[in-house]
N, C-alpha and C positions, 0 to 999 in steps of 0.2 A: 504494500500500500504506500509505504513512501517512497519507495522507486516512482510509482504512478506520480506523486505529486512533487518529485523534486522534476520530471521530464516536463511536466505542464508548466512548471515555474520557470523551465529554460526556455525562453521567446525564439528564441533561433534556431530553435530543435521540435520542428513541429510537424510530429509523426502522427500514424495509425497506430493504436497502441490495444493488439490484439492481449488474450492471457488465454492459457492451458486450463480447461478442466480436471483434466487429467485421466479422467474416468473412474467408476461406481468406487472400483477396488485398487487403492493407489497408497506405497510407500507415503504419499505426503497426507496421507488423510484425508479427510472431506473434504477436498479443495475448490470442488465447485460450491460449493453452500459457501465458504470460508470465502472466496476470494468475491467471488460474485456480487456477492448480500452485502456485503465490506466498503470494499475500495469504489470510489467514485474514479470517472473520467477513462475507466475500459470502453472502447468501440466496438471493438468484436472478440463474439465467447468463442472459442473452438472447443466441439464434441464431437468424439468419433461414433460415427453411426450405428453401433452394433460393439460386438465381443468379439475379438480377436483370439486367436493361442498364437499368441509372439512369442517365436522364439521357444515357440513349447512347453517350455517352464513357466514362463510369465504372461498367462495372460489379462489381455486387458479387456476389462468388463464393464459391461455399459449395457445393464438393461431396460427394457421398456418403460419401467417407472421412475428410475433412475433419469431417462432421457428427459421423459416429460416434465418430472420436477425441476430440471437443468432449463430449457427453455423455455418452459414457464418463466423461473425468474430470470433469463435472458428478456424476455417481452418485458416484465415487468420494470427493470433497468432501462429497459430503451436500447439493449446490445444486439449487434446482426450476430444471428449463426456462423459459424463456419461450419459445417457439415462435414467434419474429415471423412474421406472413404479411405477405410485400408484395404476390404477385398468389395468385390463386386455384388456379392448377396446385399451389399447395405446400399443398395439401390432399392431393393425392396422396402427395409425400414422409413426411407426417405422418401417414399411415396406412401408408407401409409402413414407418415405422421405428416403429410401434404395430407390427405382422403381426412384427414381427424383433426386437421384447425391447430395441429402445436405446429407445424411448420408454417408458412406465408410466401408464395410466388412475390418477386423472382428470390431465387434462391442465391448462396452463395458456398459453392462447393471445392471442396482440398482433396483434390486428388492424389493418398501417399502411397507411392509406389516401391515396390522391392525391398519392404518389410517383412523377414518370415515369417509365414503363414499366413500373407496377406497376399493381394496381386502381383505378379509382375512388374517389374518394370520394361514392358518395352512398349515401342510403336501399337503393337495387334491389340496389346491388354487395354492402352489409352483410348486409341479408334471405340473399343468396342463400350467401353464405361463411357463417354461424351455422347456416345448415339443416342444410349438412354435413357439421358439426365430428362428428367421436366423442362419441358419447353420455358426458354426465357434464362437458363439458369447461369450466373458468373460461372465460371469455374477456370481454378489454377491446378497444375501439378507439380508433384516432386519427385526427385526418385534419387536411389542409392548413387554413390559417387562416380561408380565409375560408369552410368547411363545418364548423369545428371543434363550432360549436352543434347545427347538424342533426345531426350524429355524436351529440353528448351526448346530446341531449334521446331520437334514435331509442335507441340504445343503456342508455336510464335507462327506457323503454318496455318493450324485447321484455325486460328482466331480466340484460342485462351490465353491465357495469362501464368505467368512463371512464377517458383516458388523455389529459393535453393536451402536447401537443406544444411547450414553449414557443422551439423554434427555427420555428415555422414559417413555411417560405418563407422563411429564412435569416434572419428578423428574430426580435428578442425580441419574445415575446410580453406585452401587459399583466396586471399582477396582476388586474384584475379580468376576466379567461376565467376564474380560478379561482373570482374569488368569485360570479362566475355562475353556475358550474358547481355551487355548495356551493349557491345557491339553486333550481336548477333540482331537485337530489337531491329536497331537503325539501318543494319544493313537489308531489312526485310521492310524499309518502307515504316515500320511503328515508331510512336513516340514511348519514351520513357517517363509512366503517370508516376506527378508530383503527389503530395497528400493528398492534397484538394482535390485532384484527379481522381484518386481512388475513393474519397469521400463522394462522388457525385457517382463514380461505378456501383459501389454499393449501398448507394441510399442507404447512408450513414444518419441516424438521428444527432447523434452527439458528437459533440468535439471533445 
């Protein structure tokens, strides 16, 4: 929480300032109730759509009641969704919780890729999760490091939007995946969206 409010008191540092859920069942505790209910000046919640077996040992759990309570008090803060997908079944989830009034078109969706026991990262896995999505829907992906380019360049192609991962595969990743990334944009014709940009993408309520 004072992370949030020491960023908003820097004038010249005037970002999107997403936060982790985390999910149902998480070393940090009941982090979405804790963090949520809490801290003022979050724009966007990220919840992963569903139960994962990461990594097999650790999975990550996010069930139906768990979801609803989450974006429940997402609406009631004024925060957008992010919608993580890690495998492709949480495409179903995300349309029934569209059919039941806790989701809201247009949507905004995180496509995380080459997670074990999630989807893929390639080209065929992205094509076919994007076909899917709810008509209208943002949507970014990411993927493990060493497809994090193909992701970019596929994703700067078909008209979403990039996401870099810089833990991936537990390592930091280099600054320049970014500045790659800013050259691949421009060299495809797009602009690089400022805040403001992405606040008007995602019909952002709050700053």
């Amino acid at each position: 929480m004072e992370t949030i409010s020491l960023i908003r008191e820097f004038k010249e540092c005037d970002i999107v300032i997403a936060c982790d859920s985390f999910g149902e069942a998480s070393s940090a505790g009941d982090v979405g109730a804790t963090i949520f209910n809490s801290a003022e000046g979050i724009e966007i919640g990220t919840c992963t759509i569903g139960t994962v077996n990461y990594e097999g040992d650790s999975p990550i759990y996010n069930t139906p009641g768990y979801l609803k309570d989450l974006i429940t008090t997402f609406k009631t803060k004024k925060i957008k969704p992010e919608c993580r997908m890690l495998d492709i079944g949480m495409l179903g989830n995300i349309k029934w919780m569209l059919k039941s009034d806790y989701l809201s078109a247009p949507l905004f969706c995180q496509i995380a890729m080459g997670i074990v026991g999630g989807v893929d990262d390639t080209v065929e896995s992205l094509l076919y999760t994007i076909r899917n999505l709810p008509a209208g829907t943002v949507w970014s992906a990411s993927a493990g490091k060493n497809a994090q380019m193909a992701i970019i360049y596929s994703s700067i192609v078909i008209g979403g939007n990039i996401s870099i991962d810089l833990t991936a595969d537990g390592e930091c990743t280099d600054v320049s995946m970014i500045e790659r990334a800013v050259v691949a944009i421009k060299e495809f014709g797009k602009d690089v969206a400022a805040s403001t940009d992405a606040r008007e993408v995602l019909e952002l309520i709050t700053k």
